[in-house]
C-alpha positions as CSV (number, residue, x, y, z in Angstrom):
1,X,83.3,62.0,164.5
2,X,85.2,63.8,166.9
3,X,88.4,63.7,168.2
4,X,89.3,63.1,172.4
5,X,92.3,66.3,172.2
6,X,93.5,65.2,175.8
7,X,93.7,61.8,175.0
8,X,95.8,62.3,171.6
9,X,98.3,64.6,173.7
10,X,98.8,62.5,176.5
11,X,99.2,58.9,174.7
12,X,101.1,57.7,172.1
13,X,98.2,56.8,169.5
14,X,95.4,59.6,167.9
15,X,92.2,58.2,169.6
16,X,88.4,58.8,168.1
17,X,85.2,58.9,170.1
18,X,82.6,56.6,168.7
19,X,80.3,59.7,167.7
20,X,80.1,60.8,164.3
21,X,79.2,63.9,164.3
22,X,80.0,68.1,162.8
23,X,82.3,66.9,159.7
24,X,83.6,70.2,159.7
25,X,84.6,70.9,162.8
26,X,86.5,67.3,163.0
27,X,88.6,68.1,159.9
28,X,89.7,72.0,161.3
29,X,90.4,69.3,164.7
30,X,92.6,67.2,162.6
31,X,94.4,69.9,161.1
32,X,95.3,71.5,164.4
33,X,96.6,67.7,165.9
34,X,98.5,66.8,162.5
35,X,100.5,70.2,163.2
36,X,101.0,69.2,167.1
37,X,102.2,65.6,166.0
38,X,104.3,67.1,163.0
39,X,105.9,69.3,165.8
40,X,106.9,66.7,167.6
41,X,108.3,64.4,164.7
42,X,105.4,61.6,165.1
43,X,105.3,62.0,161.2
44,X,103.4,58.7,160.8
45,X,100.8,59.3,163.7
46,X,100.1,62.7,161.6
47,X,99.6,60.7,158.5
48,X,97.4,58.2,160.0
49,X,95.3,60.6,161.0
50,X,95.2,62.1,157.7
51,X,94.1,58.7,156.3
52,X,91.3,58.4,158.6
53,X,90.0,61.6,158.4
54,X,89.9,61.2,154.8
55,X,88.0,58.3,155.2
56,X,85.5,59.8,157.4
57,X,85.1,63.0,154.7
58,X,84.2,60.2,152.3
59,X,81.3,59.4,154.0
60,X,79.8,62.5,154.9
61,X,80.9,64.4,151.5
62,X,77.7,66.1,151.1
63,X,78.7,67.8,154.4
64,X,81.6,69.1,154.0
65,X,83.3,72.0,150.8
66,X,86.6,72.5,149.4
67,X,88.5,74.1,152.5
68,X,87.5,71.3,154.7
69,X,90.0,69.6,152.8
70,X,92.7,72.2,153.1
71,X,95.6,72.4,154.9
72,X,96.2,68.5,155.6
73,X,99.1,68.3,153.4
74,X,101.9,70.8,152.1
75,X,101.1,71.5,148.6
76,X,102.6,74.9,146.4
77,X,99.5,76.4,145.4
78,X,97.4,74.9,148.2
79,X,94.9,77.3,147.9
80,X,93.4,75.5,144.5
81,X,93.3,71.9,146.4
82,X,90.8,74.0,149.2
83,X,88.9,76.0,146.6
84,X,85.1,75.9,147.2
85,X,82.7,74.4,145.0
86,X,80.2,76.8,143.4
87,X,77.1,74.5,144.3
88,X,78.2,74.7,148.1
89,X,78.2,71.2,148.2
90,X,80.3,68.2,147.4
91,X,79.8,65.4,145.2
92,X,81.4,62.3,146.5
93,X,83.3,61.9,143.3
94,X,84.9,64.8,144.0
95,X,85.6,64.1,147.8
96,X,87.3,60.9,146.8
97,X,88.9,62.1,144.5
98,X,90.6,64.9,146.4
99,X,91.4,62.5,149.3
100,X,93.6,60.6,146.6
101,X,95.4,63.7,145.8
102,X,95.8,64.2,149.0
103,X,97.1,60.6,149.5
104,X,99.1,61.2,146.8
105,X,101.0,64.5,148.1
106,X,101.5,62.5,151.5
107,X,103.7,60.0,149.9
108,X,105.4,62.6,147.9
109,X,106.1,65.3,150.7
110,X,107.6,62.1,153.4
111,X,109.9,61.3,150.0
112,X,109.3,57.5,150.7
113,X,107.5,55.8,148.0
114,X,107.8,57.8,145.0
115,X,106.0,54.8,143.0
116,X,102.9,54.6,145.3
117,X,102.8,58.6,145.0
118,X,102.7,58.4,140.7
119,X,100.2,55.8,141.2
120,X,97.8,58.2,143.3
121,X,98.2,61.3,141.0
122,X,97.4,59.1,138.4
123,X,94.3,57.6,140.0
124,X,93.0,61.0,140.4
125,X,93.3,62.1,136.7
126,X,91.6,58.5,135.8
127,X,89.0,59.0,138.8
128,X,85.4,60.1,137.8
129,X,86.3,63.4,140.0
130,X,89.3,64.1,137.4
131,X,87.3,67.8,136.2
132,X,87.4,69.1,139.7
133,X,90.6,71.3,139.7
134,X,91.9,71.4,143.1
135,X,92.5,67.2,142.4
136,X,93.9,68.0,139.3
137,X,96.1,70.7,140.4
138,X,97.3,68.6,143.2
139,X,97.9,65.8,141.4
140,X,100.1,67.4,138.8
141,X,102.5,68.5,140.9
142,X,102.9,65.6,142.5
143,X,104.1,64.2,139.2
144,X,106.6,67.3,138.7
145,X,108.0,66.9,142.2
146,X,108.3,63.0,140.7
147,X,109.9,64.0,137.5
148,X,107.1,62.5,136.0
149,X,107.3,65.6,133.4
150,X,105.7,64.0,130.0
151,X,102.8,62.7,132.1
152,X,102.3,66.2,134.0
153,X,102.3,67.5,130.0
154,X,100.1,65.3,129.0
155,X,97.7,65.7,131.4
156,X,97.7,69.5,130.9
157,X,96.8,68.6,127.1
158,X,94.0,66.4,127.9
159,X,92.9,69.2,130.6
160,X,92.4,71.8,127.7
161,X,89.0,73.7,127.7
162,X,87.7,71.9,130.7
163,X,86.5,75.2,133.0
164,X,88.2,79.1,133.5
165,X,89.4,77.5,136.7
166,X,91.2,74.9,134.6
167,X,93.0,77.7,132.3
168,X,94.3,79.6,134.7
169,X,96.2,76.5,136.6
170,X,96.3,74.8,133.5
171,X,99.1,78.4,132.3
172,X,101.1,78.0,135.6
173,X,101.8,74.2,135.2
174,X,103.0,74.3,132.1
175,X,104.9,77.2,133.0
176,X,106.3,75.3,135.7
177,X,107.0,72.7,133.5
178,X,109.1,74.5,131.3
179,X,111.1,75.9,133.8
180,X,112.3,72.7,135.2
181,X,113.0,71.6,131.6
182,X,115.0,74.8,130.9
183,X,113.1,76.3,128.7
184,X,113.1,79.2,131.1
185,X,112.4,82.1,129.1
186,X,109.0,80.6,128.0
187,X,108.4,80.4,131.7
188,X,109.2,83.9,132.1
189,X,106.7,85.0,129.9
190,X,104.2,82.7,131.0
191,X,104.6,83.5,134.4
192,X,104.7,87.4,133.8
193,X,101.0,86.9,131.4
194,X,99.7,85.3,134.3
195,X,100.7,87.7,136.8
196,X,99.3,90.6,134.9
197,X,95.6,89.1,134.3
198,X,95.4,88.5,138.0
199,X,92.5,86.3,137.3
200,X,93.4,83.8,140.3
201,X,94.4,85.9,143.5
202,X,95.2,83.0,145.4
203,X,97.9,81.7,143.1
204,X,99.5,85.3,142.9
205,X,102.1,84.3,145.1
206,X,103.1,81.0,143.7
207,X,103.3,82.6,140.4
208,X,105.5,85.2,141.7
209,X,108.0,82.5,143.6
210,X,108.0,80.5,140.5
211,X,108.5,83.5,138.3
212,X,111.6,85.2,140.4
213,X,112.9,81.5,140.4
214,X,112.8,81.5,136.8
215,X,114.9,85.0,136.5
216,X,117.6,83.9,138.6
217,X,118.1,81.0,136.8
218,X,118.3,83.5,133.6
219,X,121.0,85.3,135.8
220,X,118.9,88.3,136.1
221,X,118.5,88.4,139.9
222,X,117.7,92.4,139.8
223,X,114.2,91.5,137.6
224,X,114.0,88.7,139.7
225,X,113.7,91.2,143.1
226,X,111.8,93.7,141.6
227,X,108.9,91.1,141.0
228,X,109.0,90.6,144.5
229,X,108.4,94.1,145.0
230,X,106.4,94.7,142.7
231,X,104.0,91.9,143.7
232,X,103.8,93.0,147.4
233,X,106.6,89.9,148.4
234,X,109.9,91.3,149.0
235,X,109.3,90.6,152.9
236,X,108.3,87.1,152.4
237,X,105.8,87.6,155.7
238,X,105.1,85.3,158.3
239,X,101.5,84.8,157.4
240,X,101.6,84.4,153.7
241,X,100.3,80.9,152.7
242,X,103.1,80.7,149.7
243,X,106.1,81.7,152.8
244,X,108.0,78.4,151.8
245,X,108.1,79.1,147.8
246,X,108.7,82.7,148.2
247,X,111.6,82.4,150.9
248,X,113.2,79.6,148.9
249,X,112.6,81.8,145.5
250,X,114.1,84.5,147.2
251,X,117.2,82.8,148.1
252,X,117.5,81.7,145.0
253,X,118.0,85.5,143.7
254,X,120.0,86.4,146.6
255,X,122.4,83.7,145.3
256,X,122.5,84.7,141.8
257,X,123.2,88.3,143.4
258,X,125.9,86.8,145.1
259,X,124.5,88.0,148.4
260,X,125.1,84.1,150.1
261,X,124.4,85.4,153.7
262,X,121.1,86.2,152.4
263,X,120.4,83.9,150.8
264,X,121.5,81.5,153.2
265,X,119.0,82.8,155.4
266,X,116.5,82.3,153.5
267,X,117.2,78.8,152.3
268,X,117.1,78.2,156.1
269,X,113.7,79.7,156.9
270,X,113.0,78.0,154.1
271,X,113.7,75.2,155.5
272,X,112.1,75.7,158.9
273,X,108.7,76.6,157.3
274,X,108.6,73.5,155.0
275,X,109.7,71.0,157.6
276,X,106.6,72.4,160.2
277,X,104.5,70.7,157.4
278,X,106.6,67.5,157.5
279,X,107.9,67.4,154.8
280,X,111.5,65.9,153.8
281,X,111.6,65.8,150.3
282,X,113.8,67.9,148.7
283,X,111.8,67.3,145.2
284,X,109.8,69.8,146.7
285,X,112.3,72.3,147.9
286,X,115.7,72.0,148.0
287,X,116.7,74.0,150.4
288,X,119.3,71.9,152.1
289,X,121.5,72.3,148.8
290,X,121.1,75.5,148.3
291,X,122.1,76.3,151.7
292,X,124.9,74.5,152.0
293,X,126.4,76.3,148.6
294,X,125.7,79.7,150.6
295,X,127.9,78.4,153.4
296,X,130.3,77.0,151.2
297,X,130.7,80.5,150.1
298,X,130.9,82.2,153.3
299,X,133.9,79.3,154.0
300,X,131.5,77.5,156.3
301,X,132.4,74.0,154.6
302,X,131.7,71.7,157.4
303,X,128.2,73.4,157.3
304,X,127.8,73.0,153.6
305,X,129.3,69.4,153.9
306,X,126.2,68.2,156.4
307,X,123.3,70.0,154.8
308,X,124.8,68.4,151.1
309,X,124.8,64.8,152.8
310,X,122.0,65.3,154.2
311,X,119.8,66.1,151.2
312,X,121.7,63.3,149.2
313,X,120.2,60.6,151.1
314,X,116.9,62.0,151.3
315,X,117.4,62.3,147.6
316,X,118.6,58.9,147.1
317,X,115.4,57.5,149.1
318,X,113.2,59.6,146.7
319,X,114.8,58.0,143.8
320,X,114.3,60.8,140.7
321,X,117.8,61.6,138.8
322,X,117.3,65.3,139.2
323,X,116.6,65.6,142.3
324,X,119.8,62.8,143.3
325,X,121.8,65.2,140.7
326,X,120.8,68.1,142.5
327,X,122.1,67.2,146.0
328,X,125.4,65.3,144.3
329,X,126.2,69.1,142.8
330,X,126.3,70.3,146.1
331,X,128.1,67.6,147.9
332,X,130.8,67.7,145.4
333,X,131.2,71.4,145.5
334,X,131.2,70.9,149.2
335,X,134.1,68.3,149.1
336,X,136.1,69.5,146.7
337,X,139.5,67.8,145.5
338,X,139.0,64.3,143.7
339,X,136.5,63.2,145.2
340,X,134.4,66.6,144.9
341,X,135.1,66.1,140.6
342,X,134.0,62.5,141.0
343,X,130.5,63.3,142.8
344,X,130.2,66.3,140.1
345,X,130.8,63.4,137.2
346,X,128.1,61.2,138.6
347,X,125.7,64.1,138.9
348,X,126.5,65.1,135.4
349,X,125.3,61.8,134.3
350,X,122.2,61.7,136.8
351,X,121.2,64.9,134.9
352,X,121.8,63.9,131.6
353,X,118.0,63.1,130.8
354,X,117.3,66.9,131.8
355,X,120.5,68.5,129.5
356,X,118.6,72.0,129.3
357,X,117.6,72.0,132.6
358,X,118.9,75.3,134.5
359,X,121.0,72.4,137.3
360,X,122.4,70.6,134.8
361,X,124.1,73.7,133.3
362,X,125.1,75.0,137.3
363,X,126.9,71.0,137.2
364,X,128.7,71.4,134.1
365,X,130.0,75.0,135.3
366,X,131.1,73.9,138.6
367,X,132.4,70.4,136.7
368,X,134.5,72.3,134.7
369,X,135.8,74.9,137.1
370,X,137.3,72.1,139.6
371,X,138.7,70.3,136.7
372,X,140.4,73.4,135.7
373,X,142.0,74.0,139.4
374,X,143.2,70.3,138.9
375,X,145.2,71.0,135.8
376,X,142.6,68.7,133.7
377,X,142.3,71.2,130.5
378,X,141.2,68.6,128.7
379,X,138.2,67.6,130.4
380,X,137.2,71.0,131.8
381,X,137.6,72.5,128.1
382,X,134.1,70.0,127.4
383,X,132.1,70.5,130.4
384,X,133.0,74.9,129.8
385,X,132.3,75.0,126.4
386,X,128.9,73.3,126.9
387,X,128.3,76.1,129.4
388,X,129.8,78.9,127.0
389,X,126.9,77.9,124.3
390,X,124.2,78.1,127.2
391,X,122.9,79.3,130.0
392,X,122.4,82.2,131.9
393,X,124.2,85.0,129.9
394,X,127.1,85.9,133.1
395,X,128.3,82.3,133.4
396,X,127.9,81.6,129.4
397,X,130.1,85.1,129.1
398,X,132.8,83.7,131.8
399,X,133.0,80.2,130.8
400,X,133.6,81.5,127.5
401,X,136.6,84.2,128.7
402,X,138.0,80.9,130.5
403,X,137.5,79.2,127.0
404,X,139.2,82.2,125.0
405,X,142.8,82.2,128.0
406,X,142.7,78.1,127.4
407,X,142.4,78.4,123.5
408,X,145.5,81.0,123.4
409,X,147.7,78.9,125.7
410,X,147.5,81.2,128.6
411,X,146.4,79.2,132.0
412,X,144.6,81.0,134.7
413,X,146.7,83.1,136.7
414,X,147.2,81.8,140.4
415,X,146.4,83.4,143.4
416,X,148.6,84.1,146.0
417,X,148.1,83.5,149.6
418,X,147.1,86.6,151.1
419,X,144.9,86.8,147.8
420,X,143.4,84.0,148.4
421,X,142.5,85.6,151.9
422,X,141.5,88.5,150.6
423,X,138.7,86.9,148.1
424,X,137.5,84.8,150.5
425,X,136.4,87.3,152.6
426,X,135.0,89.5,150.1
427,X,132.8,86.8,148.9
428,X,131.2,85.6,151.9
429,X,130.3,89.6,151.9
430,X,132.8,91.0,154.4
431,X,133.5,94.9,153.0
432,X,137.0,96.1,152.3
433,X,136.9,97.1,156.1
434,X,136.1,94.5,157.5
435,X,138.6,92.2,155.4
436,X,141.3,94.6,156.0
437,X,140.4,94.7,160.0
438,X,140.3,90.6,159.7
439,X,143.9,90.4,158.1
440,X,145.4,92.8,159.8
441,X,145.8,94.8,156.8
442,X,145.0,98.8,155.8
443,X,142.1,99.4,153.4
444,X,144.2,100.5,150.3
445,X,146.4,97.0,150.8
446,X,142.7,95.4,150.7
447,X,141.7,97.7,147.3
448,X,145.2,96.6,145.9
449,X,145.2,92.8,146.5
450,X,141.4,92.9,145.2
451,X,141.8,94.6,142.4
452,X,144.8,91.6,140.9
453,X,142.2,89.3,142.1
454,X,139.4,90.7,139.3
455,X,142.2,91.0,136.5
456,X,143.4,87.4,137.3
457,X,140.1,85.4,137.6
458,X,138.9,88.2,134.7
459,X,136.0,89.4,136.6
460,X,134.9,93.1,136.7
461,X,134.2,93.0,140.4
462,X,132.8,91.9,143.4
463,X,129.5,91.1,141.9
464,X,131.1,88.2,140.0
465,X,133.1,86.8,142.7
466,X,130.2,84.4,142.8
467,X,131.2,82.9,139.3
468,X,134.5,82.4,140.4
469,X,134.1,80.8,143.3
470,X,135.6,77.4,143.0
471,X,138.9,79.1,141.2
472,X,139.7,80.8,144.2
473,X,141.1,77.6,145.7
C-alpha cells in the first residue's frame, strides 16, 4: 500500500493507490503526511490516516518491527511503544495489540472521548498481545493522563515479573503514579534509582522530566536544575525526542525558582512542540495553565486570563476532576476578586478526590491567600492551615508565618501604592534598575520601598516574592 503524496497535498481527502506493497516504507509515508495534515489543523484527516494505516500493519504484521509503529501518535516515553522485537519479527498479536494502544492514545491526545480512550487501554492489557511492553507502556499512560490511577496500579501489579523490559517501565510508572498522587518523595527516589541504573537509555529523558517535575513540586527547584544538568538536559535541544516533557518540566522549576519569564518561555515552547503532534489535551501537559500563572506574574493578566480559559474548556471536554481542577486554579488566579475565590472553591472541590496531590495543595494556598486579601479570616485560616501541615517545605513555612500573624491578632500589613509598584516589577523579574528607571525613581528609593515590602509580606527576599504573589494586590 502506498500512498499518492501529490494527491493528499492537493485535495481535501488522504487518497491510497490500489497497490499493496513495501509496509515499511508506507508507514515512514504516513508519518511524514500525518505531520503535514497536523500542520495544517486537518486533525481528523491525520487520524484517519492513522486508522487505516493501522489497519493495513495488521495485515502484513510479519512485515513490519516495532519502529514501524513509532511516531504516529504523541506518547511520553514514545521510544518503548517503537522498541524492536528481539525475533526481528512481529506476531500479529502484538501488531494488534499496539494499534489499540495507539488507538487508544489518539482519543486521549485529541481530549474528546475520554471513555472510548479507557476502553482501548484496557483492551490492550486484556488483548492476547498484553506481555509486549511498548502496548503496555502505552496503554498505561493513557490511563494516568485519564485519572484512571487505581487501574494504571493495578496493572503494574499484575505486570510484575513479566520481562527486564517490563521492570524497568514497570519502576517509572509507578513512580509516575506516585507523583501525581503526591506522594512525591517516593517519586523522587524512584526516579533518582532509575536514573542511576541507566538500564533503559531511551527513557533517560522522560525519567529526568518526570524527576525535576517531582523536585519542584517538593520546592526544591535548585535539585531540580541540577538534574537537568547533570543528565545532559539543561538545554532542552531541538532534536531530543522527550523536548515536550523536558521543556514543560523545566518550566515547572523555573516557576518554583520564581524565574516566570523563564518559565513562561518554556511552558510556551512547550506548547508549540506538543501541539505539532496535535495534541489538545492538557491531561497530557498543561502548559496553557502554567503559562498563564507566569504571565499573571509578569502583570500580563489578559494573557494569563485567555491561556486559563482556554485550557478550561479543553479540560471540561476531557472530563477528569484534576485536570478541570487544574485549569479552574489558574482561571481563578487569573480573575481574581470574587469571582477568582469562587472558581478556586469549585476547584478545591474538583480536587478533593486527589487531597495529597502536589495541585491540590498550590489550590488551597492560592484559596487561602485571596480569601485573606478579602478580609475572610475565617475561611482563609482553613484552606492555610491545611497548607501549613503540608506541602513543599517554603509554602508550608509561609502559610504557617501567615497562620502565627492571624493567631496573634495581627493582620497583614498593607502595601502602599508605590509599594505595590515596586513588587510588581521585581516579580515579573525587572532588577532594582530597571524598576527604579520604570518609576521614575533612584535605586536606593527602590532598595528602601523593597525592603518594607519583605518585612510586611514576611519574606526574606526576592526569591519568595513568588509565594506572595496574590498578597500583593
Amino acid at each position: 500500500m502506498v500512498f499518492d503524496r501529490g494527491h493528499e497535498m492537493a485535495a481535501p481527502n488522504v487518497y491510497y493507490s490500489h497497490t499493496v506493497s513495501q509496509p515499511q516504507r508506507l508507514m515512514a509515508e504516513v508519518r511524514s503526511l500525518r505531520h503535514d495534515l497536523v500542520c495544517r489543523g486537518r486533525w481528523q484527516e491525520a487520524d484517519d490516516l492513522v486508522e487505516r494505516a493501522l489497519r493495513s500493519a495488521v495485515a502484513h504484521a510479519n512485515e513490519l518491527n516495532g519502529p514501524d509503529l513509532a511516531g504516529l501518535a504523541y506518547l511520553p516515553g514514545g521510544g518503548v511503544l517503537g522498541s524492536r522485537i528481539p525475533d526481528g519479527s512481529f506476531a500479529r498479536e502484538t501488531v494488534e495489540s499496539r494499534s489499540i494502544a495507539i488507538r487508544a492514545l489518539s482519543h486521549a491526545n485529541r481530549g474528546t472521548d475520554r471513555a472510548e480512550a479507557v476502553r482501548q487501554a484496557n483492551l490492550v492489557l486484556s488483548s492476547p498481545g498484553h506481555d509486549d511492553v511498548g502496548s503496555f507502556w502505552a496503554a498505561v499512560v493513557t490511563l494516568i493522563h485519564a485519572d484512571e490511577l487505581i487501574a494504571a496500579a493495578n496493572a503494574c501489579h499484575r505486570a510484575d515479573n513479566r520481562s527486564v523490559e517490563h521492570r524497568d517501565v514497570l519502576a517509572l510508572l509507578r513512580a509516575r503514579i506516585c507523583a501525581v498522587t503526591g506522594e512525591t518523595a517516593k517519586a523522587v527516589s524512584t526516579f533518582r534509582r532509575f536514573l542511576d541504573r541507566g538500564t533503559t537509555p531511551h527513557l533517560t529523558g522522560l525519567a529526568t522530566a518526570w524527576l525535576v517535575e517531582a523536585l519542584s513540586d517538593l520546592g526544591d527547584h535548585k535539585q531540580a536544575l541540577l538534574a537537568l544538568h547533570e543528565n545532559g538536559f539543561d538545554g532542552a535541544g531541538t532534536n531530543h525526542p522527550e523536548r515536550t516533557q523536558l521543556l514543560a518540566a523545566r518550566s515547572a522549576a523555573h516557576i518554583t525558582a520564581g524565574n516566570f519569564q523563564l518559565g513562561l518561555e518554556d511552558a510556551l515552547a512547550c506548547g508549540e512542540s506538543i501541539s505539532s503532534w496535535g495534541v489538545h489535551n492538557p491531561a497530557v501537559a498543561p502548559w496553557r495553565s502554567r503559562a498563564a500563572r507566569c504571565a499573571l506574574a509578569q502583570g500580563r493578566s489578559g494573557l494569563a486570563t485567555v491561556l486559563a480559559q482556554q485550557e478550561y474548556e479543553l479540560a471540561h471536554r476531557w472530563g477528569t476532576a484534576r485536570t478541570r481542577g487544574v485549569a479552574l486554579h489558574a482561571l481563578g488566579i487569573a480573575r481574581r476578586g470574587t469571582d477568582g475565590v469562587e472558581l478556586l472553591l469549585q476547584a478545591e472541590s474538583l480536587m478533593a478526590a486527589f487531597p495529597d496531590a502536589p495541585e491540590a495543595a498550590r489550590v488551597r494556598y492560592h484559596l487561602g491567600c485571596m480569601l485573606l486579601t478579602q478580609g475572610r479570616w475565617d475561611e482563609a485560616k482553613r484552606f492555610l492551615d491545611a497548607v501549613a501541615t503540608a506541602g513543599p517545605q517554603s509554602r508550608s513555612a509561609y502559610a504557617a508565618d501567615i497562620m502565627r500573624r492571624m493567631s496573634n491578632g495581627t493582620p497583614m500589613p498593607t502595601l502602599t501604592n508605590q509599594e505595590k509598584s515596586v513588587a510588581k516589577l521585581a516579580l515579573a523579574g525587572s532588577t532594582n534598575k530597571e524598576v527604579a528607571h520604570t518609576l521614575h525613581l533612584t535605586s536606593r528609593t527602590v532598595e528602601f520601598h523593597l525592603s518594607n515590602i519583605y518585612r510586611k509580606l514576611g519574606i526574606s527576599g526576592r526569591d519568595e516574592l513568588g509565594l506572595a504573589g496574590l498578597l500583593i494586590d
